[in-house]
C-alpha positions in Angstrom: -66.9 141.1 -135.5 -67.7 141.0 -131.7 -71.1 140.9 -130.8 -70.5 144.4 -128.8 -69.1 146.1 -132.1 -71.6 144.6 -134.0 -74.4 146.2 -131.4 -72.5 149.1 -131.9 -72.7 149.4 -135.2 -76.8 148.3 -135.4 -77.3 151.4 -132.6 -75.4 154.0 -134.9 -77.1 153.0 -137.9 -80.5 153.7 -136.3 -79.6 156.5 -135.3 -78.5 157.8 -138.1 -81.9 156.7 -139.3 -83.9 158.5 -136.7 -81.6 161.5 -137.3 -82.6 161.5 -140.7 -86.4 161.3 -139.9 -86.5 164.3 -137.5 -84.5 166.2 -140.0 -86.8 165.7 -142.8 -89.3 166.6 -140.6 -87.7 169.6 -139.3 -87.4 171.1 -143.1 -90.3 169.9 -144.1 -88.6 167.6 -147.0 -89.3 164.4 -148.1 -87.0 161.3 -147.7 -86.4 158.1 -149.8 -88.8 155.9 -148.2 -87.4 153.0 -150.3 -83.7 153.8 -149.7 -85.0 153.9 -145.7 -87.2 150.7 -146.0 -84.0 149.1 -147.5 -82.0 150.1 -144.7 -84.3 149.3 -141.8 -85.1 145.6 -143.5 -81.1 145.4 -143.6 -81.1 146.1 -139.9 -84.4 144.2 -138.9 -82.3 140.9 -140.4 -79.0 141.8 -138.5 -81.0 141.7 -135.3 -82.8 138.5 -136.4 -79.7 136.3 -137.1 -77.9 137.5 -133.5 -77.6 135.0 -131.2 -79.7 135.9 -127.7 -78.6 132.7 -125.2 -78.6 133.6 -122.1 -77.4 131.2 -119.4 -79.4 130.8 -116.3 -77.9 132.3 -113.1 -75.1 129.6 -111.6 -73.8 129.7 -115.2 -75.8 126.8 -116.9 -76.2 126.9 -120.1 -78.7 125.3 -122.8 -78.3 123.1 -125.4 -80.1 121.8 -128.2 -79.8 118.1 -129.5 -79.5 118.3 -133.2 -81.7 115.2 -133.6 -84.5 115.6 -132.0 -84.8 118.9 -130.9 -84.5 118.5 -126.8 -82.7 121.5 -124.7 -81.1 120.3 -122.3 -80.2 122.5 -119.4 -75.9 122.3 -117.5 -72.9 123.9 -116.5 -70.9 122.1 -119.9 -72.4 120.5 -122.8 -73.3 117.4 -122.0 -71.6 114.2 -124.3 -75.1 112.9 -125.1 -78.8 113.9 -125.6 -80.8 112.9 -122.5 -84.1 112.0 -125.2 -82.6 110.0 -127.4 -78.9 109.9 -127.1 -77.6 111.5 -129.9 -74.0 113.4 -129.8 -74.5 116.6 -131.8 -75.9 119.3 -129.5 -75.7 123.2 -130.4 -75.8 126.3 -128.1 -79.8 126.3 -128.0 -81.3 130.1 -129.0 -84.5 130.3 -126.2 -86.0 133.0 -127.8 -86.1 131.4 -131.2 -88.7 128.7 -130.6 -88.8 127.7 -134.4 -85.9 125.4 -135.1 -84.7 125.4 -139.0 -83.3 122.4 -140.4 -81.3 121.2 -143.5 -82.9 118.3 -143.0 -86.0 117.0 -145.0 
């Protein structure tokens, strides 16, 4: 799934969601709050797990050195970490500061 359809689909199913909460509030009827809590958690880890890299303007972009942990900022990935020289780097997520590891 492309991440636009996959936006897509995030934005209709809150709306659907909000739809549902002005309705029931409209007629005065209750709603499933676990059937909606279910739902929003669904949708809370959907937007969790996306991937929000953003490469600076000049179109570098930021990588993340599997070993140690060092982004390193360029225009291509480079062949080695600049810390401590290791060759597996990964498209670095900047607004996840927590790095999980298999590792341990």
């Amino acid at each position: 799934m492309t991440e636009g359809k996959a936006r897509d689909d995030l934005n209709a199913r809150l709306d659907a969601l909000v739809q549902q909460l002005i309705e029931a509030d409209q007629r005065g009827s209750g709603i499933d709050a676990m059937k909606l809590a279910h739902e929003l958690g669904e949708i809370k880890l959907l937007v969790a797990r996306r991937k929000t890299i953003r490469p600076r303007p000049g179109g570098e972009g930021h990588w993340r050195c599997e070993t140690c942990g060092t982004i390193t900022h360029a225009k291509a990935k480079p062949e080695r970490c600049p810390e401590c020289g290791a060759t597996r780097l990964w498209p670095a997520d900047l607004a996840q500061p927590n790095v999980e590891s298999g590792a341990g």
